[in-house]
N, CA, C and O atoms as a Maestro MAE file, in Angstrom:
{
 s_m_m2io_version
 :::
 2.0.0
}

f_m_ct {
 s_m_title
 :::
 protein
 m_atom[312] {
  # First column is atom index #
  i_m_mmod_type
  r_m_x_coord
  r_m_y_coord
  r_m_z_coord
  i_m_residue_number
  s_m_chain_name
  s_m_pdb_residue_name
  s_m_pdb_atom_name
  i_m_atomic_number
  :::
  1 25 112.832 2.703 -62.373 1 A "UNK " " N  " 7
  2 3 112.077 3.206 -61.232 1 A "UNK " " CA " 6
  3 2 110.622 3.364 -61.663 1 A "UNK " " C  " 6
  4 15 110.325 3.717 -62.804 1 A "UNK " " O  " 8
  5 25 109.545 3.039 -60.529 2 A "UNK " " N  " 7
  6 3 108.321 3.269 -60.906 2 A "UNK " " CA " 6
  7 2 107.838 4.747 -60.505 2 A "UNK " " C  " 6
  8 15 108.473 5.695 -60.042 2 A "UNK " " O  " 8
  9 25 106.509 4.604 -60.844 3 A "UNK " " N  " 7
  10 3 105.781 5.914 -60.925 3 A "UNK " " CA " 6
  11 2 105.414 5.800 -59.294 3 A "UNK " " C  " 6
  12 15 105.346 6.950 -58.860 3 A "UNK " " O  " 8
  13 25 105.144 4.786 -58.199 4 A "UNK " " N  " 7
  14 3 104.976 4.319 -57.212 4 A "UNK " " CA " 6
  15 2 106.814 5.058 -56.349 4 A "UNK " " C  " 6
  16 15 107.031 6.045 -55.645 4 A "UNK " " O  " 8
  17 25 107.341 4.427 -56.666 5 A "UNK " " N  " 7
  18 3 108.619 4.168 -56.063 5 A "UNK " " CA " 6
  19 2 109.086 5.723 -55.978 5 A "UNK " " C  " 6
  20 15 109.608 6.274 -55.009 5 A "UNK " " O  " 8
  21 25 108.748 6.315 -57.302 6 A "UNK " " N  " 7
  22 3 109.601 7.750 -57.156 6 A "UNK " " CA " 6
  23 2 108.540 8.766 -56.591 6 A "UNK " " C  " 6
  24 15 109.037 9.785 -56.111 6 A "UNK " " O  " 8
  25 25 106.975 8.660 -56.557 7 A "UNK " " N  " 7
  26 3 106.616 9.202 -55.897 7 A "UNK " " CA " 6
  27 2 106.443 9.221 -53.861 7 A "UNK " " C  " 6
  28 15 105.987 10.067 -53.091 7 A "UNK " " O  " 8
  29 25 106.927 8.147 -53.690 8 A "UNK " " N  " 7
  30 3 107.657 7.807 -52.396 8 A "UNK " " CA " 6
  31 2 108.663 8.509 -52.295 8 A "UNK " " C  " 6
  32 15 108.304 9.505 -51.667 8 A "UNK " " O  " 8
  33 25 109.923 8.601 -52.588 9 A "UNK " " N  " 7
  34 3 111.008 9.127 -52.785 9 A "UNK " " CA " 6
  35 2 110.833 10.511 -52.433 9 A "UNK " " C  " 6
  36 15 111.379 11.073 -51.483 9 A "UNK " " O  " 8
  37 25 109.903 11.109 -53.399 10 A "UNK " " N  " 7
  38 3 109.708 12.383 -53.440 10 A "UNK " " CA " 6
  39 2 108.925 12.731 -52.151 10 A "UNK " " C  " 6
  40 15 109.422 13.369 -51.223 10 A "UNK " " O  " 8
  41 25 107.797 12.311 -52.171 11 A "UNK " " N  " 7
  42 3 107.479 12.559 -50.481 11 A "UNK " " CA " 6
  43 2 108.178 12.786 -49.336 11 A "UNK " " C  " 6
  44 15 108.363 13.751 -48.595 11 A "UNK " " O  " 8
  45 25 108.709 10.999 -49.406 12 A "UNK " " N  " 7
  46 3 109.726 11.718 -48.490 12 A "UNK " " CA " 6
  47 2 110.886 12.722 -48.137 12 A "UNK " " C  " 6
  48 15 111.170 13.242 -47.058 12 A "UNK " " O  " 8
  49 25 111.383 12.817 -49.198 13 A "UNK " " N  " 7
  50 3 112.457 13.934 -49.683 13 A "UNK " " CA " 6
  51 2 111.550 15.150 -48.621 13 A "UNK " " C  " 6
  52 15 112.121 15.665 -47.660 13 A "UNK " " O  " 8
  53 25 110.287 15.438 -48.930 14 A "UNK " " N  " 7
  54 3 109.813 16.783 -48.911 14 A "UNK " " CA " 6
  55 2 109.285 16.843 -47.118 14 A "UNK " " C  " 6
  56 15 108.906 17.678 -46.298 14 A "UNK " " O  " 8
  57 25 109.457 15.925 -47.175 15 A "UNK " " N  " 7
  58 3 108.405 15.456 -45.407 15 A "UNK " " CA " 6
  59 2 107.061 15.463 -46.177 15 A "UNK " " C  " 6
  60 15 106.469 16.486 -45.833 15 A "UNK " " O  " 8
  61 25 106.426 14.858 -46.949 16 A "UNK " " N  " 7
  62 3 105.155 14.841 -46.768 16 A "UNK " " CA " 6
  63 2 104.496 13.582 -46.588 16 A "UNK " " C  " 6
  64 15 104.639 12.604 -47.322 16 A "UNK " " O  " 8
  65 25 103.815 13.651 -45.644 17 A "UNK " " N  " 7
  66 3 102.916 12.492 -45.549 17 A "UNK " " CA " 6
  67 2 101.960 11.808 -46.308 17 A "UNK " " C  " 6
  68 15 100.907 12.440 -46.392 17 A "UNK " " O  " 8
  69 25 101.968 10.390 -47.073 18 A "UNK " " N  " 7
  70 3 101.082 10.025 -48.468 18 A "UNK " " CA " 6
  71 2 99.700 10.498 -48.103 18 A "UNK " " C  " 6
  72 15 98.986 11.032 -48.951 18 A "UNK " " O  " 8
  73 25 99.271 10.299 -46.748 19 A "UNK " " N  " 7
  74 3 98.048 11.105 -46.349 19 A "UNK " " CA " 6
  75 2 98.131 12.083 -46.726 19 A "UNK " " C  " 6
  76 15 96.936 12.305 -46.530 19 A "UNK " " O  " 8
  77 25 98.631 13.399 -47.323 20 A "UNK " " N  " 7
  78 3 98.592 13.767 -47.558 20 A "UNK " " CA " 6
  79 2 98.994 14.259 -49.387 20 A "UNK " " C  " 6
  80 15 99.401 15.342 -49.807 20 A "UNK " " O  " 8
  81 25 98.692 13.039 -50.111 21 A "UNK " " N  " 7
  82 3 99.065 12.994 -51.468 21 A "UNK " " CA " 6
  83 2 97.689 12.018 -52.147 21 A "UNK " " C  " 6
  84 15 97.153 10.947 -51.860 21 A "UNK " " O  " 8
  85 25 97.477 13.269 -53.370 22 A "UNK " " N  " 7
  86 3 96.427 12.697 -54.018 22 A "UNK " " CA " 6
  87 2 97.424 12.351 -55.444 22 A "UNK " " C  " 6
  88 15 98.321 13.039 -55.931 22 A "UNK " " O  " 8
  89 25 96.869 10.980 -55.892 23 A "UNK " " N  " 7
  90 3 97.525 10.737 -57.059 23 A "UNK " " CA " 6
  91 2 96.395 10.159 -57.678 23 A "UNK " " C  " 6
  92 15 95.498 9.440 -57.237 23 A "UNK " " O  " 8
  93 25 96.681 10.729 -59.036 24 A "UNK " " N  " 7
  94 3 95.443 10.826 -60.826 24 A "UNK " " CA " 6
  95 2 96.089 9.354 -61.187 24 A "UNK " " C  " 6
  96 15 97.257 9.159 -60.852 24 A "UNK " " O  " 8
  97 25 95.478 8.486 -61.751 25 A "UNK " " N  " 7
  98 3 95.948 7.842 -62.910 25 A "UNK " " CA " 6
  99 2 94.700 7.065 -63.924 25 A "UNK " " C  " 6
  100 15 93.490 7.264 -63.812 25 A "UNK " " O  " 8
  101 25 95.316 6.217 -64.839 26 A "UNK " " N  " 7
  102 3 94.504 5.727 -66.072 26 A "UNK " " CA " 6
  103 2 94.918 4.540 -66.395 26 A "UNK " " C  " 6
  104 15 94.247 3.851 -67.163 26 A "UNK " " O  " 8
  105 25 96.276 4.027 -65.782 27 A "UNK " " N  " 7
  106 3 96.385 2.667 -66.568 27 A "UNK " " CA " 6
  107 2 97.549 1.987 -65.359 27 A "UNK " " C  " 6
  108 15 98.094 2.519 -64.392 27 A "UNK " " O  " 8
  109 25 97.636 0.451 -65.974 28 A "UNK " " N  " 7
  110 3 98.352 -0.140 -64.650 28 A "UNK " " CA " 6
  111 2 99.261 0.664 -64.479 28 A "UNK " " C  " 6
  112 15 99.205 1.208 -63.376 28 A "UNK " " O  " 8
  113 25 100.315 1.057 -65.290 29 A "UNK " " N  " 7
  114 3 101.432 1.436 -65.162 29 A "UNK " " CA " 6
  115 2 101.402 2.947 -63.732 29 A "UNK " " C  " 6
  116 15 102.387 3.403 -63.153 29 A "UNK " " O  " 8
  117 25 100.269 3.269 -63.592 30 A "UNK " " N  " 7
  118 3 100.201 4.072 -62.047 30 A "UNK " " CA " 6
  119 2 99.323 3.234 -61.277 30 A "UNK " " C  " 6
  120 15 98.451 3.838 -60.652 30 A "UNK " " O  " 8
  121 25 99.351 1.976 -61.177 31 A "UNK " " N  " 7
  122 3 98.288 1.293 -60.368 31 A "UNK " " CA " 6
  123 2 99.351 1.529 -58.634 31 A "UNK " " C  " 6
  124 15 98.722 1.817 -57.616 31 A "UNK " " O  " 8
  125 25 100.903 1.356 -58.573 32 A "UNK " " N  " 7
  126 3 101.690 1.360 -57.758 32 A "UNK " " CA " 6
  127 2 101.850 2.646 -57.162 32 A "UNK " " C  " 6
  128 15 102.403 2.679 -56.062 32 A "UNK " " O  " 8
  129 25 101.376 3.965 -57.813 33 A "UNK " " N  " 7
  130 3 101.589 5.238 -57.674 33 A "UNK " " CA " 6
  131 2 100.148 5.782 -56.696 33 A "UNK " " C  " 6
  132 15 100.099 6.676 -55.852 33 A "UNK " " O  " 8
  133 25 98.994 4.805 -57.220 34 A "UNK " " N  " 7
  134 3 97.668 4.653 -56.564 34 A "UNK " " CA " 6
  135 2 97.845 4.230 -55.430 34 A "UNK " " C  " 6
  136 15 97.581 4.848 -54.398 34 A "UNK " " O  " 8
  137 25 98.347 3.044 -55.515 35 A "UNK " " N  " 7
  138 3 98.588 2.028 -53.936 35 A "UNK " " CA " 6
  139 2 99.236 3.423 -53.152 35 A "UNK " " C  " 6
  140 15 98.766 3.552 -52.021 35 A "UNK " " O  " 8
  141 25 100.028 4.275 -53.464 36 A "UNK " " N  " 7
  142 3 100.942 4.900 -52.499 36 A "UNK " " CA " 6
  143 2 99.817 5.827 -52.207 36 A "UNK " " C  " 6
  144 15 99.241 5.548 -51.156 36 A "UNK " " O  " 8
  145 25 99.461 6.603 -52.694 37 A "UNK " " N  " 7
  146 3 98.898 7.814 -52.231 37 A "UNK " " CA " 6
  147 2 97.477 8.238 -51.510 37 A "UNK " " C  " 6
  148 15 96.407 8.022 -52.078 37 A "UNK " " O  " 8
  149 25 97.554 8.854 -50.221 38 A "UNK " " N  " 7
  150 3 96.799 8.706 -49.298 38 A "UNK " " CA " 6
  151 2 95.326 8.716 -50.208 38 A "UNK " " C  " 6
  152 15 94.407 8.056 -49.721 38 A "UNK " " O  " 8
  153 25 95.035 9.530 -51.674 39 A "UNK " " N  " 7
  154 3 93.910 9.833 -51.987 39 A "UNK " " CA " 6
  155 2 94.369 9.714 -53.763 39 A "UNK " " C  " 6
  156 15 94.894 10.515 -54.536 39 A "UNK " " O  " 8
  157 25 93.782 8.047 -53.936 40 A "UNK " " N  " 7
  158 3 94.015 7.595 -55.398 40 A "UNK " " CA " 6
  159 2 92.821 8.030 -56.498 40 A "UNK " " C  " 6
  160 15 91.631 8.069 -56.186 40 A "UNK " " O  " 8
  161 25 93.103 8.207 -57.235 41 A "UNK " " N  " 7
  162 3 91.875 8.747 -57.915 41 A "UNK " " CA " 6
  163 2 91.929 8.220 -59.584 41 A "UNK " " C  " 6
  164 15 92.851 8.203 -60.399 41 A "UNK " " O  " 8
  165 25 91.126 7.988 -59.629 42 A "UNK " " N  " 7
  166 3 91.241 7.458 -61.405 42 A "UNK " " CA " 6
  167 2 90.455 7.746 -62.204 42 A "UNK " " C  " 6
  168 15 89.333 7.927 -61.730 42 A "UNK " " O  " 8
  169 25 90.595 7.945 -63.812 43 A "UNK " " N  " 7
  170 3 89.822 8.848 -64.464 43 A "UNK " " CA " 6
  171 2 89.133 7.831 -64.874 43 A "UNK " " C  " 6
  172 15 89.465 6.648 -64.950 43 A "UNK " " O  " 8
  173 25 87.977 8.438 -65.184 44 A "UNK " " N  " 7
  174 3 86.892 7.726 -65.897 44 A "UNK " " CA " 6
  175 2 87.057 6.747 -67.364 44 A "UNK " " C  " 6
  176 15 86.128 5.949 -67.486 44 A "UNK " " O  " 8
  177 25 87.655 6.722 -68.002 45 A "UNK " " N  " 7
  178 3 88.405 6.075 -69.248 45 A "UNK " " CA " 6
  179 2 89.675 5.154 -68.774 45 A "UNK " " C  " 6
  180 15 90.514 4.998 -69.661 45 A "UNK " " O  " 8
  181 25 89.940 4.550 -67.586 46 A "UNK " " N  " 7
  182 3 90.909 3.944 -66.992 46 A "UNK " " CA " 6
  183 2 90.689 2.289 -67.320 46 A "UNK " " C  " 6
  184 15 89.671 1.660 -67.029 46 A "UNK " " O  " 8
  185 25 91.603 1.871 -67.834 47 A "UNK " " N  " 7
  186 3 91.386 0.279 -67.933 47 A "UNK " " CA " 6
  187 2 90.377 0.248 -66.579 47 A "UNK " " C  " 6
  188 15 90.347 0.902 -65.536 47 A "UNK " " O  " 8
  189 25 89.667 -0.716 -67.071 48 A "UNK " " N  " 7
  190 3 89.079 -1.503 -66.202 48 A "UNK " " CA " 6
  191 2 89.191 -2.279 -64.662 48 A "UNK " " C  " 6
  192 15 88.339 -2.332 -63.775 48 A "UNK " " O  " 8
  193 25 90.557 -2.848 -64.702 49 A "UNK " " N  " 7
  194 3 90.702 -3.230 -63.232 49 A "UNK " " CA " 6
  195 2 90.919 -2.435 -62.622 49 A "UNK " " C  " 6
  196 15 90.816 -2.675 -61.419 49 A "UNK " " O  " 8
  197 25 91.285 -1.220 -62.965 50 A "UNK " " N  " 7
  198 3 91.838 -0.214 -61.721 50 A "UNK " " CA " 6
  199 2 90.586 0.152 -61.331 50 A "UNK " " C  " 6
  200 15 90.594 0.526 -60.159 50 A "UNK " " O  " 8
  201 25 89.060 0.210 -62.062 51 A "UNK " " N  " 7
  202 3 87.979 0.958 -61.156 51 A "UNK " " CA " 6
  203 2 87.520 -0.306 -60.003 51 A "UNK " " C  " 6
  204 15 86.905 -0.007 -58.979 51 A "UNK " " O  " 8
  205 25 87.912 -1.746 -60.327 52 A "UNK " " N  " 7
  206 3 87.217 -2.826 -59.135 52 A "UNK " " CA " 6
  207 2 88.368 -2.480 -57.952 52 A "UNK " " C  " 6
  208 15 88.262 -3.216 -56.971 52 A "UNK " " O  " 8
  209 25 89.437 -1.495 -57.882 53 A "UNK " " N  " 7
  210 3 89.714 -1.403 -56.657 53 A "UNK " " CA " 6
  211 2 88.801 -0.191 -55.839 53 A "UNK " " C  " 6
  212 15 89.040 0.170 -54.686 53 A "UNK " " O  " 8
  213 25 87.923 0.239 -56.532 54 A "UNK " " N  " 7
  214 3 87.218 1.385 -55.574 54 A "UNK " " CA " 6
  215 2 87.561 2.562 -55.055 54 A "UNK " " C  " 6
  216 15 87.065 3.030 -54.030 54 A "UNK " " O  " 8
  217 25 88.361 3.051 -55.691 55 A "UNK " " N  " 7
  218 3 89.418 4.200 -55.694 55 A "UNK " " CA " 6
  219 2 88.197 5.260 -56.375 55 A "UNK " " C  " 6
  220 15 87.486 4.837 -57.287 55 A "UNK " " O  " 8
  221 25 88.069 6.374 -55.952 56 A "UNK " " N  " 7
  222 3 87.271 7.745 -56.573 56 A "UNK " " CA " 6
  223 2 87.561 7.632 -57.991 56 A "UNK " " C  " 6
  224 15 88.513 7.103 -58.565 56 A "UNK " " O  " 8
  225 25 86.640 8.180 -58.389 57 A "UNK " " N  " 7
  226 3 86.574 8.390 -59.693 57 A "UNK " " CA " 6
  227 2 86.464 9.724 -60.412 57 A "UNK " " C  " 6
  228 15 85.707 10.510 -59.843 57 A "UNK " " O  " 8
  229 25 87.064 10.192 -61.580 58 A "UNK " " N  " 7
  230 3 86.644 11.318 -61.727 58 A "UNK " " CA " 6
  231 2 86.739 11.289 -63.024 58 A "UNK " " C  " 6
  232 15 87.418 10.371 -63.483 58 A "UNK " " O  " 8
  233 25 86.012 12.399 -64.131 59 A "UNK " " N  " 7
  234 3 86.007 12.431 -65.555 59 A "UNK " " CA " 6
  235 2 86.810 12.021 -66.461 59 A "UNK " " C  " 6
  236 15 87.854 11.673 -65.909 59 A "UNK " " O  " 8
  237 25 86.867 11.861 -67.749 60 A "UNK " " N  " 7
  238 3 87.556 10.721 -68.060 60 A "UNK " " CA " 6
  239 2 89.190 11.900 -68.975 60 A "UNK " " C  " 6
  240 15 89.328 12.962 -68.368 60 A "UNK " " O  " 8
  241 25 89.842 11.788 -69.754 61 A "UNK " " N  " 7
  242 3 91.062 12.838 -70.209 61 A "UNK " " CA " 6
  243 2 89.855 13.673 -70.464 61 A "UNK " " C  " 6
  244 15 89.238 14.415 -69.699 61 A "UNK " " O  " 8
  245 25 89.619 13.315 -71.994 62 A "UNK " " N  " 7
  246 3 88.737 13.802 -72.978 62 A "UNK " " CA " 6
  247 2 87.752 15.017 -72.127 62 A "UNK " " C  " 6
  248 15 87.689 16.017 -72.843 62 A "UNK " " O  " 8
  249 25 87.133 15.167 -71.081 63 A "UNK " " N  " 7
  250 3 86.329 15.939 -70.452 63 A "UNK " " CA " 6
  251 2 86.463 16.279 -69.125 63 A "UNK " " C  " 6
  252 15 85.678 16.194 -68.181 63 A "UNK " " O  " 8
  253 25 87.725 16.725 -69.227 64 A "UNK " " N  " 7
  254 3 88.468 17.464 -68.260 64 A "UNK " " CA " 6
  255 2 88.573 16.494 -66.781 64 A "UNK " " C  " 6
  256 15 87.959 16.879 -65.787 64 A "UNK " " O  " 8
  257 25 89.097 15.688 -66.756 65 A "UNK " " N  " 7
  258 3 88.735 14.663 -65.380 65 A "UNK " " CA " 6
  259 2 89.992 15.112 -64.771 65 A "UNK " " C  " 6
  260 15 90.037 14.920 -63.556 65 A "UNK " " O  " 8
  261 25 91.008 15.652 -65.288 66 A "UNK " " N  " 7
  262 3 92.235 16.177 -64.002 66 A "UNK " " CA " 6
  263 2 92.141 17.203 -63.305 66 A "UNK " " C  " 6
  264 15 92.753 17.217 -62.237 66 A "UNK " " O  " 8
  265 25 91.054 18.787 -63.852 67 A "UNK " " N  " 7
  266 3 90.949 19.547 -63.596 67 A "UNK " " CA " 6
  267 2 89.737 19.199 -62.509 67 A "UNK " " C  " 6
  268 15 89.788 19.675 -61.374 67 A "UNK " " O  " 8
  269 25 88.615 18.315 -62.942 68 A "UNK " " N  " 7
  270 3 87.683 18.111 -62.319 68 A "UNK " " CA " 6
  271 2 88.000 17.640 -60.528 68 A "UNK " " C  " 6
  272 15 87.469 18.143 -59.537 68 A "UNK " " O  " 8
  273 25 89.235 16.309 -60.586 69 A "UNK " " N  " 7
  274 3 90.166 15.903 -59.332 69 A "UNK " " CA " 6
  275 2 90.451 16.796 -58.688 69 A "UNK " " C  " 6
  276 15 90.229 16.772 -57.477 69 A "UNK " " O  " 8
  277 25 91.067 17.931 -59.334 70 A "UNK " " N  " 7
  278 3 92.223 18.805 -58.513 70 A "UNK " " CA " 6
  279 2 90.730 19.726 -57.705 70 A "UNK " " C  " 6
  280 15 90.496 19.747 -56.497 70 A "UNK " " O  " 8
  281 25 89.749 20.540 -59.016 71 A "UNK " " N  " 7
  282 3 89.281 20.892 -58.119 71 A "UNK " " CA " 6
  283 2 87.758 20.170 -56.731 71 A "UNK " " C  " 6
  284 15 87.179 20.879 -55.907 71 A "UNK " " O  " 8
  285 25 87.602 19.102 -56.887 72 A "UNK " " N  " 7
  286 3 86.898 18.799 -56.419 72 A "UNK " " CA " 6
  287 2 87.875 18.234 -55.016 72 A "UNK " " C  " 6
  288 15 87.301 18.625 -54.000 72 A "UNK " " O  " 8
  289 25 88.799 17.664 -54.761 73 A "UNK " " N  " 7
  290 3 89.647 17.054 -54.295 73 A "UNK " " CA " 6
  291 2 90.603 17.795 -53.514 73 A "UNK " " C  " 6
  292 15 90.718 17.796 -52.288 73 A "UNK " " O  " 8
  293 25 91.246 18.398 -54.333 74 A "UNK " " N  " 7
  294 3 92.120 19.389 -54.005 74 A "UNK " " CA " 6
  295 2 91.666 20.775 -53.464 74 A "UNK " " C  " 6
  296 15 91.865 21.078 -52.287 74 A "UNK " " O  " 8
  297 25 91.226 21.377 -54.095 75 A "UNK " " N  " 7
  298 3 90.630 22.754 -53.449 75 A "UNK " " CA " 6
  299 2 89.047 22.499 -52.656 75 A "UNK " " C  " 6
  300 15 88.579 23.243 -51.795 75 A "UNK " " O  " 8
  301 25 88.553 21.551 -53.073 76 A "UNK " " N  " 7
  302 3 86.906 21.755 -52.142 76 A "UNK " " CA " 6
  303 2 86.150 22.396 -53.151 76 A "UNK " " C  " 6
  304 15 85.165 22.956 -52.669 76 A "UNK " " O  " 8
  305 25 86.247 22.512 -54.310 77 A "UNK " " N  " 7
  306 3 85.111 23.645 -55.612 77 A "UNK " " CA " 6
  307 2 84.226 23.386 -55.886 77 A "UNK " " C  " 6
  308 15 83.376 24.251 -56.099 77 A "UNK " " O  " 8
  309 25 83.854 21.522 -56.081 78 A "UNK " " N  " 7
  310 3 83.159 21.531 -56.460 78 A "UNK " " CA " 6
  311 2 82.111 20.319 -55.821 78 A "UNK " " C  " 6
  312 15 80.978 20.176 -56.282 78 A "UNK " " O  " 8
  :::
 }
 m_bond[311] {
  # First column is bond index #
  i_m_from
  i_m_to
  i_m_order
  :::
  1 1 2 1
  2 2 3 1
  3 3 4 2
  4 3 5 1
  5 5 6 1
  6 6 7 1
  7 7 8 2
  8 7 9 1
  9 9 10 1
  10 10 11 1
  11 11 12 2
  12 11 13 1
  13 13 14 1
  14 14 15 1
  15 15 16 2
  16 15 17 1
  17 17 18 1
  18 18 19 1
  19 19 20 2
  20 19 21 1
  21 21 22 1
  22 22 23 1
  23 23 24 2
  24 23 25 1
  25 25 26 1
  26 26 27 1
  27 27 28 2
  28 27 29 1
  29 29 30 1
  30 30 31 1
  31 31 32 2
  32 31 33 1
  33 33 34 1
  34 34 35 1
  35 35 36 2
  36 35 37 1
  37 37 38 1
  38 38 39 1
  39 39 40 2
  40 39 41 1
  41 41 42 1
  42 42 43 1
  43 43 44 2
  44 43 45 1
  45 45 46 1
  46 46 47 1
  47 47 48 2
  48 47 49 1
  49 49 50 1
  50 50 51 1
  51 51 52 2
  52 51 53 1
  53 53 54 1
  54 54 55 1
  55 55 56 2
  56 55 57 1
  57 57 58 1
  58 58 59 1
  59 59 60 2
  60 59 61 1
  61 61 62 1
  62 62 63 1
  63 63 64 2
  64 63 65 1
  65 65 66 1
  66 66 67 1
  67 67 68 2
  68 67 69 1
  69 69 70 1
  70 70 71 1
  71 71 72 2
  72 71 73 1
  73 73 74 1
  74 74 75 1
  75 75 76 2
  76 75 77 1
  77 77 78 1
  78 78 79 1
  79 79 80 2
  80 79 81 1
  81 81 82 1
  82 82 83 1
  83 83 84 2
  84 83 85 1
  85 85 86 1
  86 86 87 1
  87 87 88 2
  88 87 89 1
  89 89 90 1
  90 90 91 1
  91 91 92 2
  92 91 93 1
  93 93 94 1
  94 94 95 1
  95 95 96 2
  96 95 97 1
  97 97 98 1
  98 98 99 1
  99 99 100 2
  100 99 101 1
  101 101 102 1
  102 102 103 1
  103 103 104 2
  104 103 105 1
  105 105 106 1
  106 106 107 1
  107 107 108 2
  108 107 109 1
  109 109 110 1
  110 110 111 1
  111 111 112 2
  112 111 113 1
  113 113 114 1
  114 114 115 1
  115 115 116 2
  116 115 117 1
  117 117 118 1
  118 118 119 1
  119 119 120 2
  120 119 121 1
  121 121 122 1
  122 122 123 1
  123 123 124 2
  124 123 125 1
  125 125 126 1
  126 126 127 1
  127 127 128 2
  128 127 129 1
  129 129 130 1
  130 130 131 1
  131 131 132 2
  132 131 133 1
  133 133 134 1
  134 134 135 1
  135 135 136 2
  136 135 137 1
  137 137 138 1
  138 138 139 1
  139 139 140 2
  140 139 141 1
  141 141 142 1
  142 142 143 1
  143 143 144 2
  144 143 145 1
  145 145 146 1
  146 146 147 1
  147 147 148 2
  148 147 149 1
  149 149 150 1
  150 150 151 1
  151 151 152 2
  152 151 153 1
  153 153 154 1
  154 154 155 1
  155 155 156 2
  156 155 157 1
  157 157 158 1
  158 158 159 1
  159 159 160 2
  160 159 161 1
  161 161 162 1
  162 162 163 1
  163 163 164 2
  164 163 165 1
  165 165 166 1
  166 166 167 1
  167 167 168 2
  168 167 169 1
  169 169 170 1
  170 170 171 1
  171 171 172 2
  172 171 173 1
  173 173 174 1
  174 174 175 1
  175 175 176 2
  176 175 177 1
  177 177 178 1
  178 178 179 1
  179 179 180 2
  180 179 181 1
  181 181 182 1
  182 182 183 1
  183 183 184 2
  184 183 185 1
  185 185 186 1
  186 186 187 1
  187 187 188 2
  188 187 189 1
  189 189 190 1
  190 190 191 1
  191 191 192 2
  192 191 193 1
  193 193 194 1
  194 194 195 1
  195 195 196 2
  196 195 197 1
  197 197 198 1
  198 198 199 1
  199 199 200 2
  200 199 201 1
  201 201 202 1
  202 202 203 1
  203 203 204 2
  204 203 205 1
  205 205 206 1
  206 206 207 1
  207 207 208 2
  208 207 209 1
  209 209 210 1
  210 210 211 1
  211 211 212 2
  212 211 213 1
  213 213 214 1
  214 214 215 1
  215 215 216 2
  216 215 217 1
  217 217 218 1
  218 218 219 1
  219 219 220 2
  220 219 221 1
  221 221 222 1
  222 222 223 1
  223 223 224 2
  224 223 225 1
  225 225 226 1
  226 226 227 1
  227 227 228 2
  228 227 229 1
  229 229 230 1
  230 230 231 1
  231 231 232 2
  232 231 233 1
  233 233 234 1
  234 234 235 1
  235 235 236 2
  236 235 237 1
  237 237 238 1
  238 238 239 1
  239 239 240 2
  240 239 241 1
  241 241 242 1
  242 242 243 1
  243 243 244 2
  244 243 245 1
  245 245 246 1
  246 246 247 1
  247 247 248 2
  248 247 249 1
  249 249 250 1
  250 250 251 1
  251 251 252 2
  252 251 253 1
  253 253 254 1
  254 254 255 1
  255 255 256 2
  256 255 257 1
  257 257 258 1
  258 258 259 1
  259 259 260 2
  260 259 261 1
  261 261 262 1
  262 262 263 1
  263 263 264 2
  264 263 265 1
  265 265 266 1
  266 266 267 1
  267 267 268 2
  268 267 269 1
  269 269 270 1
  270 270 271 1
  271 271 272 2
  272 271 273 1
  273 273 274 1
  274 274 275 1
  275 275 276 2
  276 275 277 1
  277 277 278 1
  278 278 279 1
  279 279 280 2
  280 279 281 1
  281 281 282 1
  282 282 283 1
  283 283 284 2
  284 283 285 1
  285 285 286 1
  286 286 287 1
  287 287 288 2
  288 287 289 1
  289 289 290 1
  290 290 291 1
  291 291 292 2
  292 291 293 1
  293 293 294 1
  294 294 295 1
  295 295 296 2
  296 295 297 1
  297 297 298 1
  298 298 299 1
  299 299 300 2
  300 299 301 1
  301 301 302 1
  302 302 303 1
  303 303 304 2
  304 303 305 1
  305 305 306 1
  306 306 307 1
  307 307 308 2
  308 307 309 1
  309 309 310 1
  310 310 311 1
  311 311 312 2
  :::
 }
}
C-alpha cells in the first residue's frame, strides 16, 4: 500500500474531504500522497522534481520546515 492510497483510505474512513487535507513530503515515494491532498506541500530539501510540480513550499527538515507548514498552513501563524 502507498503513502497516497492509505491516506485516501483514511480520509475516507473519517469523512474527510482531501480539500480538506494538507500533506508534507520530500521524496517520490509521497509524490502520490501529494497528488491526493487538497494542500501538498514540500520541504525545501525535496528531490527536485517534486518542486517543478508547483506545490508550496516550505523549510527544508534541517530548519524546521514541518513546524513551519503546520503553522503557517495549518493554524494561520505565520
Amino acid at each position: 500500500m502507498t503513502k497516497g492510497v492509505a491516506l485516501k483510505e483514511w480520509t475516507r474512513r473519517r469523512g474527510i474531504a482531501r480539500e480538506e487535507v494538507m500533506a508534507i513530503g520530500d521524496n517520490w515515494n509521497d509524490r502520490e500522497m501529494l497528488e491526493f491532498a487538497g494542500l501538498p506541500v514540500v520541504m525545501a530539501n525535496c528531490v527536485e522534481e517534486l518542486k517543478s510540480f508547483g506545490w508550496r513550499m516550505t523549510s527544508s527538515n534541517d530548519d524546521n520546515g514541518l513546524a513551519e507548514a503546520i503553522g503557517t498552513y495549518a493554524l494561520g501563524k505565520i
